[in-house]
TITI-990130 format. One record per atom (N, C-alpha, C, CB): residue in one letter; atom name; residue number from 1; x, z, y. Coordinates in Angstrom, 1 decimal. Glycine has a CB too. Example, Ala and Ser with C-alpha at 12.3 -4.5 7.8 and 13.67 -1.06 7.14 Angstrom:
r r->A; a->N; k->1; x->13.2; z->7.8; y->-5.7
r r->A; a->CA; k->1; x->12.3; z->7.8; y->-4.5
r r->A; a->C; k->1; x->13.2; z->7.8; y->-3.3
r r->A; a->CB; k->1; x->11.3; z->9.0; y->-4.5
r r->S; a->N; k->2; x->12.8; z->7.1; y->-2.2
r r->S; a->CA; k->2; x->13.7; z->7.1; y->-1.1
r r->S; a->C; k->2; x->12.9; z->7.9; y->0.0
r r->S; a->CB; k->2; x->14.1; z->5.7; y->-0.6
This chain:
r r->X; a->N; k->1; x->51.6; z->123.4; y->-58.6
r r->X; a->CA; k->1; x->50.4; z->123.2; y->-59.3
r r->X; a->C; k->1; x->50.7; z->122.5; y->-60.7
r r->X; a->CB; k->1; x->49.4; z->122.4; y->-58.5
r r->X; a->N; k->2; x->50.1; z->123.2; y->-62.1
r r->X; a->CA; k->2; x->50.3; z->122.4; y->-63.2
r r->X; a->C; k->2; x->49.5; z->121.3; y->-63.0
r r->X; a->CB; k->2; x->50.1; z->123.1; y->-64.4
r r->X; a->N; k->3; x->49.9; z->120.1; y->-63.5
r r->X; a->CA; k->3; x->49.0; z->119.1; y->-64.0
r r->X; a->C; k->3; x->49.2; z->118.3; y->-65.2
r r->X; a->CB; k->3; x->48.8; z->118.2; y->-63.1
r r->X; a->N; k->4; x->48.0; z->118.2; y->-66.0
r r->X; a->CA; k->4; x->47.7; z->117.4; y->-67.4
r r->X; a->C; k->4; x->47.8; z->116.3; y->-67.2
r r->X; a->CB; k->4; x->46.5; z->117.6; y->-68.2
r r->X; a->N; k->5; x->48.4; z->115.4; y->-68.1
r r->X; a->CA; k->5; x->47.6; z->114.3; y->-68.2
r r->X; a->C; k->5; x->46.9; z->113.6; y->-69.2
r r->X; a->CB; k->5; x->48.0; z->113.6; y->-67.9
r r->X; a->N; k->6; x->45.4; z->113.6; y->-68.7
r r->X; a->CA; k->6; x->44.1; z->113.5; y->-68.9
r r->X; a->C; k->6; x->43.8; z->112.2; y->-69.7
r r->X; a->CB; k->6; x->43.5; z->113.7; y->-67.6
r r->X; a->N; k->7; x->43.0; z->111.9; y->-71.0
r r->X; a->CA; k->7; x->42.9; z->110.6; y->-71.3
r r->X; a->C; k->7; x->41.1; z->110.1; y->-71.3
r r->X; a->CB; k->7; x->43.7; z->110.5; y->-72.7
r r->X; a->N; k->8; x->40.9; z->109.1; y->-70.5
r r->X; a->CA; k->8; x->39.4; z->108.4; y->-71.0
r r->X; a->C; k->8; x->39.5; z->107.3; y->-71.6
r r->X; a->CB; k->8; x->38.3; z->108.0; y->-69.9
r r->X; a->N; k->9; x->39.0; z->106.9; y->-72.6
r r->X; a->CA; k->9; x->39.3; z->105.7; y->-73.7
r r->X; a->C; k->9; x->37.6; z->104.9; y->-73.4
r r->X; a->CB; k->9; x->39.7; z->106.4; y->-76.0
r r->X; a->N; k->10; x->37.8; z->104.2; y->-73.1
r r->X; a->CA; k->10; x->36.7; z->103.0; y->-73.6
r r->X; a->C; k->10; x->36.9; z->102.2; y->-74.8
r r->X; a->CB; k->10; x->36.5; z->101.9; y->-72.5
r r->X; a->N; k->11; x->35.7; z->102.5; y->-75.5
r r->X; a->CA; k->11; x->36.1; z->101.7; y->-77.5
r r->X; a->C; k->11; x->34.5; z->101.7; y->-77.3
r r->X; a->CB; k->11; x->37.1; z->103.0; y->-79.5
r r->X; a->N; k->12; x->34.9; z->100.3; y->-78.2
r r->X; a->CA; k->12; x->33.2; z->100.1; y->-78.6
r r->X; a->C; k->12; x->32.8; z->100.8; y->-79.7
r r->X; a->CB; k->12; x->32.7; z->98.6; y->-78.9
r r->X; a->N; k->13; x->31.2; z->100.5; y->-79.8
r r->X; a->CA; k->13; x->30.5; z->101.2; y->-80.5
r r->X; a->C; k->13; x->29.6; z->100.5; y->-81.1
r r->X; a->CB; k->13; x->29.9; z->102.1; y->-79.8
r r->X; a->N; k->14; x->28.7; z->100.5; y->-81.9
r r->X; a->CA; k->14; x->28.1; z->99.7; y->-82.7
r r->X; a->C; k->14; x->26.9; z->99.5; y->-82.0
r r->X; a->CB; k->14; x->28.0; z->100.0; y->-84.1
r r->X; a->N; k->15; x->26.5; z->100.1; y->-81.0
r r->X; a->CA; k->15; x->25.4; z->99.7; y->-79.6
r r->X; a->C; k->15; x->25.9; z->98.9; y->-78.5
r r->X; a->CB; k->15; x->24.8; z->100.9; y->-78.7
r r->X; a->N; k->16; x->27.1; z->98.9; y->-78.6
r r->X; a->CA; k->16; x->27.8; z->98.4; y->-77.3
r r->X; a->C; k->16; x->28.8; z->99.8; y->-76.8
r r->X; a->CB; k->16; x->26.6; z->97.9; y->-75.9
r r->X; a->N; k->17; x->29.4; z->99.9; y->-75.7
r r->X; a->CA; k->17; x->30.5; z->100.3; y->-75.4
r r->X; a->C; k->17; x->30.0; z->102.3; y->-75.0
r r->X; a->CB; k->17; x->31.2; z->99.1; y->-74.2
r r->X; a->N; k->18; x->31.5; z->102.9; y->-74.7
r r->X; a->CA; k->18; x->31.2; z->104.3; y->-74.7
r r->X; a->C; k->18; x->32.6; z->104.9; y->-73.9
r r->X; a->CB; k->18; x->31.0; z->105.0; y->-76.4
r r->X; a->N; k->19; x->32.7; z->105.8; y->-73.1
r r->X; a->CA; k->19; x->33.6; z->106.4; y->-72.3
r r->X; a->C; k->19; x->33.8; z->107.7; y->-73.4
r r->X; a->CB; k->19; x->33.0; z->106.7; y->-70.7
r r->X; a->N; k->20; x->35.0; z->107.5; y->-73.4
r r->X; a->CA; k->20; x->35.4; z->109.4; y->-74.4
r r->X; a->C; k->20; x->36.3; z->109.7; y->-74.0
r r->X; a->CB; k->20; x->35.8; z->109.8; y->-76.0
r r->X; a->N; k->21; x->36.0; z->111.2; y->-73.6
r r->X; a->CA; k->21; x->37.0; z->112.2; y->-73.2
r r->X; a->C; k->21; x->37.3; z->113.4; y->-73.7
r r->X; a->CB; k->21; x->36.8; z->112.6; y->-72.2
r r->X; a->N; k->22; x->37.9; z->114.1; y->-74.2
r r->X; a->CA; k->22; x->38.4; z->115.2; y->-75.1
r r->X; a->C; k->22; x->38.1; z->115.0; y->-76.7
r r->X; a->CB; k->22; x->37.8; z->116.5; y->-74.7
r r->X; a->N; k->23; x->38.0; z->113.7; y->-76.8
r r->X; a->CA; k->23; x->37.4; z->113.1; y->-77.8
r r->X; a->C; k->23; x->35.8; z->113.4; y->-78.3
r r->X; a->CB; k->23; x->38.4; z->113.3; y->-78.8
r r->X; a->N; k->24; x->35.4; z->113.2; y->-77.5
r r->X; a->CA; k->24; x->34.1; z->113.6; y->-77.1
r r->X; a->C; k->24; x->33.4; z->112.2; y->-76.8
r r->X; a->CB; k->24; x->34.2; z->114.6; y->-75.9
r r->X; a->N; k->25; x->32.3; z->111.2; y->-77.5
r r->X; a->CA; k->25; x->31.5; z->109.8; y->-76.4
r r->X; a->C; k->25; x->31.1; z->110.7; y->-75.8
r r->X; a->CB; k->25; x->30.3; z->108.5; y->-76.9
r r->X; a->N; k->26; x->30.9; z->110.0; y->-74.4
r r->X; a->CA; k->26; x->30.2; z->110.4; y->-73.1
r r->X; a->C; k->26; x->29.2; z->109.1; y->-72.3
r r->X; a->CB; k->26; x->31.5; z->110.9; y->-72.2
r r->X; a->N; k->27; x->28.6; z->108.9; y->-72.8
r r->X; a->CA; k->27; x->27.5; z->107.5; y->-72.0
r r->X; a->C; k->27; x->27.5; z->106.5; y->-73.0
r r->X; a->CB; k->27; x->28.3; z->106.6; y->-70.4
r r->X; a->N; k->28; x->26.5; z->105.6; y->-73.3
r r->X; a->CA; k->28; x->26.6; z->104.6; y->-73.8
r r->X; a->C; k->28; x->26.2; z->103.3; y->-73.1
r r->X; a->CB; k->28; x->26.1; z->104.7; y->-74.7
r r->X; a->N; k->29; x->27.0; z->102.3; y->-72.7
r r->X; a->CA; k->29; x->27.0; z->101.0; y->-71.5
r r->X; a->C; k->29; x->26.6; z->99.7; y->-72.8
r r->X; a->CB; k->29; x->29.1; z->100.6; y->-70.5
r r->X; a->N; k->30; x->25.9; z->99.2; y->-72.3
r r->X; a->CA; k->30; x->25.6; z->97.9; y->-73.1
r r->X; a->C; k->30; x->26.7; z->96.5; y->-72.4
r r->X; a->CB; k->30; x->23.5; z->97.6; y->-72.8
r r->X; a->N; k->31; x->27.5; z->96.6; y->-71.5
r r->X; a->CA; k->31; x->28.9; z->95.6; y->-71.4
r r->X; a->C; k->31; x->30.1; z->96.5; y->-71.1
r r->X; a->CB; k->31; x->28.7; z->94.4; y->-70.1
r r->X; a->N; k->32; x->31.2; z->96.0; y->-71.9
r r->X; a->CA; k->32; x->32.3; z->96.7; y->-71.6
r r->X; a->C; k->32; x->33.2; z->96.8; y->-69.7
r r->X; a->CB; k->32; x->33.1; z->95.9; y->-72.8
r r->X; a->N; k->33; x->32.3; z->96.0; y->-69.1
r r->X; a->CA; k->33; x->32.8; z->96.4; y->-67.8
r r->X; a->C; k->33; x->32.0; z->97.6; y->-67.3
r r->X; a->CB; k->33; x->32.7; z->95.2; y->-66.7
r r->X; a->N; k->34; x->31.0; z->97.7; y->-67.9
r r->X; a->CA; k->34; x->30.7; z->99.0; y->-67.0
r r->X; a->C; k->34; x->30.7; z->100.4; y->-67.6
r r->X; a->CB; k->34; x->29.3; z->98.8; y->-66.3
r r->X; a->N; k->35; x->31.4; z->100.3; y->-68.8
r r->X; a->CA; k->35; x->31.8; z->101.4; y->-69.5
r r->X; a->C; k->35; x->33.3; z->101.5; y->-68.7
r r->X; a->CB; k->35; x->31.7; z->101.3; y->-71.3
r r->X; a->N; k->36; x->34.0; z->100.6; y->-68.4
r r->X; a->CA; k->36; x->35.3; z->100.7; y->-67.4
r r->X; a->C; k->36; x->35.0; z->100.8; y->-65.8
r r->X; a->CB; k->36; x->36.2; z->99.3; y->-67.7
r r->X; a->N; k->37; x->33.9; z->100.6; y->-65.3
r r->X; a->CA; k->37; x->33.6; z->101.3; y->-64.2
r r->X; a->C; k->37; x->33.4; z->102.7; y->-64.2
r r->X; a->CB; k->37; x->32.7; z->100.9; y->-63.8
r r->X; a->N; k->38; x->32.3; z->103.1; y->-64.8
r r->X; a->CA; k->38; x->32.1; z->104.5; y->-65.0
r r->X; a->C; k->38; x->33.9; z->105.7; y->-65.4
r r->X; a->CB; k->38; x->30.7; z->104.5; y->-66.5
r r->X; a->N; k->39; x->34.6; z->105.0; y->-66.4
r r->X; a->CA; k->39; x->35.7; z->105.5; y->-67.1
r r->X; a->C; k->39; x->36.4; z->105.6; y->-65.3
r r->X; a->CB; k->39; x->36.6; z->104.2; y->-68.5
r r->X; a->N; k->40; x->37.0; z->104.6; y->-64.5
r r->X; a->CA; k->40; x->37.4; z->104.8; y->-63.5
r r->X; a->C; k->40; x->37.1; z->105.6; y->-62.9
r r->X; a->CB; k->40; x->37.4; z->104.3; y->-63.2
r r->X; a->N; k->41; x->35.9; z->105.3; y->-62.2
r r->X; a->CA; k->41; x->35.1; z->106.1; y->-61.4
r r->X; a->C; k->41; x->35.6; z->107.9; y->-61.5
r r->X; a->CB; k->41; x->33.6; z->105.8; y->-62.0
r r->X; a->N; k->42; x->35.4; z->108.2; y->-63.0
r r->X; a->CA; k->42; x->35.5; z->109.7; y->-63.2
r r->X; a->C; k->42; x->37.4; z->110.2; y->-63.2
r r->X; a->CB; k->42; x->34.5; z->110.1; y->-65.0
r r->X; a->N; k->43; x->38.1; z->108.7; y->-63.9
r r->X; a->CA; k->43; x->39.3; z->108.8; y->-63.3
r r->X; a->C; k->43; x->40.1; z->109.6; y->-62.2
r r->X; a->CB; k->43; x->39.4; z->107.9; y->-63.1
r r->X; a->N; k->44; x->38.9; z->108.7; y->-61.2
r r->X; a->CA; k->44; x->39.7; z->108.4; y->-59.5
r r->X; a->C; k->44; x->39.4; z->110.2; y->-59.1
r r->X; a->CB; k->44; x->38.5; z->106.6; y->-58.0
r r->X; a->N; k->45; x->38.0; z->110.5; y->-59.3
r r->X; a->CA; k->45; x->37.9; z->111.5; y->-59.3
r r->X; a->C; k->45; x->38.7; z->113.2; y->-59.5
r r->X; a->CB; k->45; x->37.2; z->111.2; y->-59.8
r r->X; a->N; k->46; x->38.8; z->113.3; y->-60.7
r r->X; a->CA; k->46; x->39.9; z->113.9; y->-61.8
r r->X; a->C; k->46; x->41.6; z->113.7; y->-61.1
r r->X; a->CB; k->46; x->39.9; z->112.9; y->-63.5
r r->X; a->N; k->47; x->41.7; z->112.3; y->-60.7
r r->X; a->CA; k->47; x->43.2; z->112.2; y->-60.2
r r->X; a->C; k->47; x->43.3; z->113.2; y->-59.0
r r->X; a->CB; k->47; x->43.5; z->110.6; y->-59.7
r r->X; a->N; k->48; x->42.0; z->113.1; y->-58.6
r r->X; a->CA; k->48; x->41.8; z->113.7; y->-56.6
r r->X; a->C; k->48; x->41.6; z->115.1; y->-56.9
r r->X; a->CB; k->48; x->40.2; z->113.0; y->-55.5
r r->X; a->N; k->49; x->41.8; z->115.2; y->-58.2
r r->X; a->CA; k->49; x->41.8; z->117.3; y->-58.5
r r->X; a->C; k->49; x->43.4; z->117.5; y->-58.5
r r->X; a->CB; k->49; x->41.0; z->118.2; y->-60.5
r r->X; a->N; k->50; x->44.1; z->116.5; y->-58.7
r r->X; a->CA; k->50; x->45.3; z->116.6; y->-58.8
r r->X; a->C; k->50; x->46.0; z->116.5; y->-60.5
r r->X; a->CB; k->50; x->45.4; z->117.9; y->-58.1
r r->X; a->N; k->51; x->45.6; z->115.6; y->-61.3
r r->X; a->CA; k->51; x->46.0; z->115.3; y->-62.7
r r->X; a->C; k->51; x->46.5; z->113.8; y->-62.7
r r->X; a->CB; k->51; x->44.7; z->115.5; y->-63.8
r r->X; a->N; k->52; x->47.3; z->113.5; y->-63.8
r r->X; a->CA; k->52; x->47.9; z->112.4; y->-64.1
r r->X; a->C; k->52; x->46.4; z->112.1; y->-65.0
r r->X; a->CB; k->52; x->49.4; z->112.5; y->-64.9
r r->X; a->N; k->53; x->46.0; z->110.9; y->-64.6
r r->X; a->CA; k->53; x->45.1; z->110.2; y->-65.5
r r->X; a->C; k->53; x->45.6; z->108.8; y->-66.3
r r->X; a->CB; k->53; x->44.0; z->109.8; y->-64.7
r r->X; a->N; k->54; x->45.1; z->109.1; y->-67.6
r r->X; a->CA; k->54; x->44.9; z->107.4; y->-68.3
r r->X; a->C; k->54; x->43.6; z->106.9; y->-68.7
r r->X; a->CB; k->54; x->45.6; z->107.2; y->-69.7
r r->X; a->N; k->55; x->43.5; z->105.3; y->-68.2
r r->X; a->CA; k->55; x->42.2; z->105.1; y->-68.8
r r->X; a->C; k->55; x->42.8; z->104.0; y->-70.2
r r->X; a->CB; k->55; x->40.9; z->104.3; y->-67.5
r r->X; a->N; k->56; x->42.3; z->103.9; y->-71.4
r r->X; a->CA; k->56; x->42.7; z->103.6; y->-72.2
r r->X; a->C; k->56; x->41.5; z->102.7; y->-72.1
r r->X; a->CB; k->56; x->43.3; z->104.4; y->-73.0
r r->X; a->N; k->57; x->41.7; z->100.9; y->-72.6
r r->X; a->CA; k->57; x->40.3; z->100.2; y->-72.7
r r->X; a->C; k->57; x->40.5; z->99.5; y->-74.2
r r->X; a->CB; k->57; x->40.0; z->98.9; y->-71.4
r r->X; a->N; k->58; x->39.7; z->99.6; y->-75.1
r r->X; a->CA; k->58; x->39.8; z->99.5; y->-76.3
r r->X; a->C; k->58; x->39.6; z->98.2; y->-76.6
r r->X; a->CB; k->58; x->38.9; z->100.3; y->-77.0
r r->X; a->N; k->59; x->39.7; z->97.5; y->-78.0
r r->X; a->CA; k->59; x->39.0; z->95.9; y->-77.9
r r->X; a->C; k->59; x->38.3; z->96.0; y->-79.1
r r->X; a->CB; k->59; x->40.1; z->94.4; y->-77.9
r r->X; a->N; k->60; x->36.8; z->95.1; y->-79.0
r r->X; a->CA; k->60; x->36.3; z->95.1; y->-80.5
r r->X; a->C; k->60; x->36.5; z->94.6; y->-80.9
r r->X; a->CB; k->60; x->35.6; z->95.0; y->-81.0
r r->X; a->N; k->61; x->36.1; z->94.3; y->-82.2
r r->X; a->CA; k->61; x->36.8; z->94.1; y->-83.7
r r->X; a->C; k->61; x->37.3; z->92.7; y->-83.6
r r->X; a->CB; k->61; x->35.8; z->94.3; y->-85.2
r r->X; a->N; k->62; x->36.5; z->91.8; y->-82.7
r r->X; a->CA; k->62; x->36.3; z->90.4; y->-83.1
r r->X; a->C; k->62; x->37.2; z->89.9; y->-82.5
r r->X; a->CB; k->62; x->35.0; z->89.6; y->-82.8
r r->X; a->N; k->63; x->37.9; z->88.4; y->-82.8
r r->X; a->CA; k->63; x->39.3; z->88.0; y->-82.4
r r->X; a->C; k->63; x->39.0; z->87.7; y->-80.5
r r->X; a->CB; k->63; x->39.9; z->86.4; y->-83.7
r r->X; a->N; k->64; x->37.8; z->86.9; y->-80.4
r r->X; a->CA; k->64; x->37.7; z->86.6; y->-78.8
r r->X; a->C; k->64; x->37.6; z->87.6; y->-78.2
r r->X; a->CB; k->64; x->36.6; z->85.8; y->-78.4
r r->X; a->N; k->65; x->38.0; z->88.7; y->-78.2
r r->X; a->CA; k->65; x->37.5; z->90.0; y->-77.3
r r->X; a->C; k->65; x->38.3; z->90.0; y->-76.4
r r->X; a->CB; k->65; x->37.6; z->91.5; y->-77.9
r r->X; a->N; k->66; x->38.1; z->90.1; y->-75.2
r r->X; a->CA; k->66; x->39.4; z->90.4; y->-74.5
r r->X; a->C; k->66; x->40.0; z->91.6; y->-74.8
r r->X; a->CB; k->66; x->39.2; z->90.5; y->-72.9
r r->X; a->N; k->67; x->41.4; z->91.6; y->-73.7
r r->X; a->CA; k->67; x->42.3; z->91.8; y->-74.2
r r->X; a->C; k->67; x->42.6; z->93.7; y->-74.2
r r->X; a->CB; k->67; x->43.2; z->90.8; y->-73.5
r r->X; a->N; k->68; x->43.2; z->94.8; y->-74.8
r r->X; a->CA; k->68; x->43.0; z->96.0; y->-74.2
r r->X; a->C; k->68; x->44.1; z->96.1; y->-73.4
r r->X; a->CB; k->68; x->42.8; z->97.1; y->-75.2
r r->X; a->N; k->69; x->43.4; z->97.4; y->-72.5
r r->X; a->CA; k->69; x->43.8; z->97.2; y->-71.3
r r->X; a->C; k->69; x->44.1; z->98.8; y->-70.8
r r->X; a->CB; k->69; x->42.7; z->96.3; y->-70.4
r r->X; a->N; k->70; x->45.6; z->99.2; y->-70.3
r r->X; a->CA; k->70; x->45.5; z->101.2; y->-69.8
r r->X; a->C; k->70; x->46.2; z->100.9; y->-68.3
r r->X; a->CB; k->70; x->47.0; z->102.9; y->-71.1
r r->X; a->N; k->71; x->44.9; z->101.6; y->-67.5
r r->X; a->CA; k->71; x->45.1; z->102.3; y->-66.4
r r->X; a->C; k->71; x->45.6; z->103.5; y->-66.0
r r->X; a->CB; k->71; x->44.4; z->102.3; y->-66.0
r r->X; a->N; k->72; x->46.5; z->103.4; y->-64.9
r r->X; a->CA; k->72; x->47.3; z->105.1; y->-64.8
r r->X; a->C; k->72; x->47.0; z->105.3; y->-63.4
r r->X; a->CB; k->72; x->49.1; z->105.3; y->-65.2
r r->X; a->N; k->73; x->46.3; z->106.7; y->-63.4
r r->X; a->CA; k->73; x->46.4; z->106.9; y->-62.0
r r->X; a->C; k->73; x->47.4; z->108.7; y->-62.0
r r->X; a->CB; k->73; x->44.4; z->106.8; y->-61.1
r r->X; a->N; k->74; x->48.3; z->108.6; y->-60.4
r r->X; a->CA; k->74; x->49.0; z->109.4; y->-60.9
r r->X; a->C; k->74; x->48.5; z->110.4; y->-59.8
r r->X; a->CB; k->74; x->50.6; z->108.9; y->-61.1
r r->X; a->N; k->75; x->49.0; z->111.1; y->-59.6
r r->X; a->CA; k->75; x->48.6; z->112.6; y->-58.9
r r->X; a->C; k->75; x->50.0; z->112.5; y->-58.0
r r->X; a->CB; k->75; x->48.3; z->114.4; y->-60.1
């Protein structure tokens, strides 16, 4: 079986945060944990079709932001 591997990026947005995939936003979350829930979520999913997934977590601009953060789930 071929498999890709697949990228979702969480980066903020000037409303608050956003899941993108094919470089595409997909949702807009007003806290960055639950733009990294949803990003998983569709991850864990996608992994279970059989693809290498990354979740990539972006940081905003400001210096206290936490920190960015990539998850890998592998097939």
């Amino acid at each position: 079986m071929h498999s890709n591997t697949l990228l979702f990026i969480v980066e903020p947005t000037s409303q608050g945060w956003t899941v993108s995939f094919c470089h595409e936003p997909n949702g807009q979350y007003d806290r960055r944990v639950d733009a990294m829930r949803s990003a998983i979520s569709d991850a864990r999913r996608v992994n279970h079709l059989g693809h290498h997934v990354t979740v990539a977590v972006r940081r905003p601009p400001d210096r206290s932001a936490p920190p960015a953060r990539t998850i890998r789930l592998g097939a």
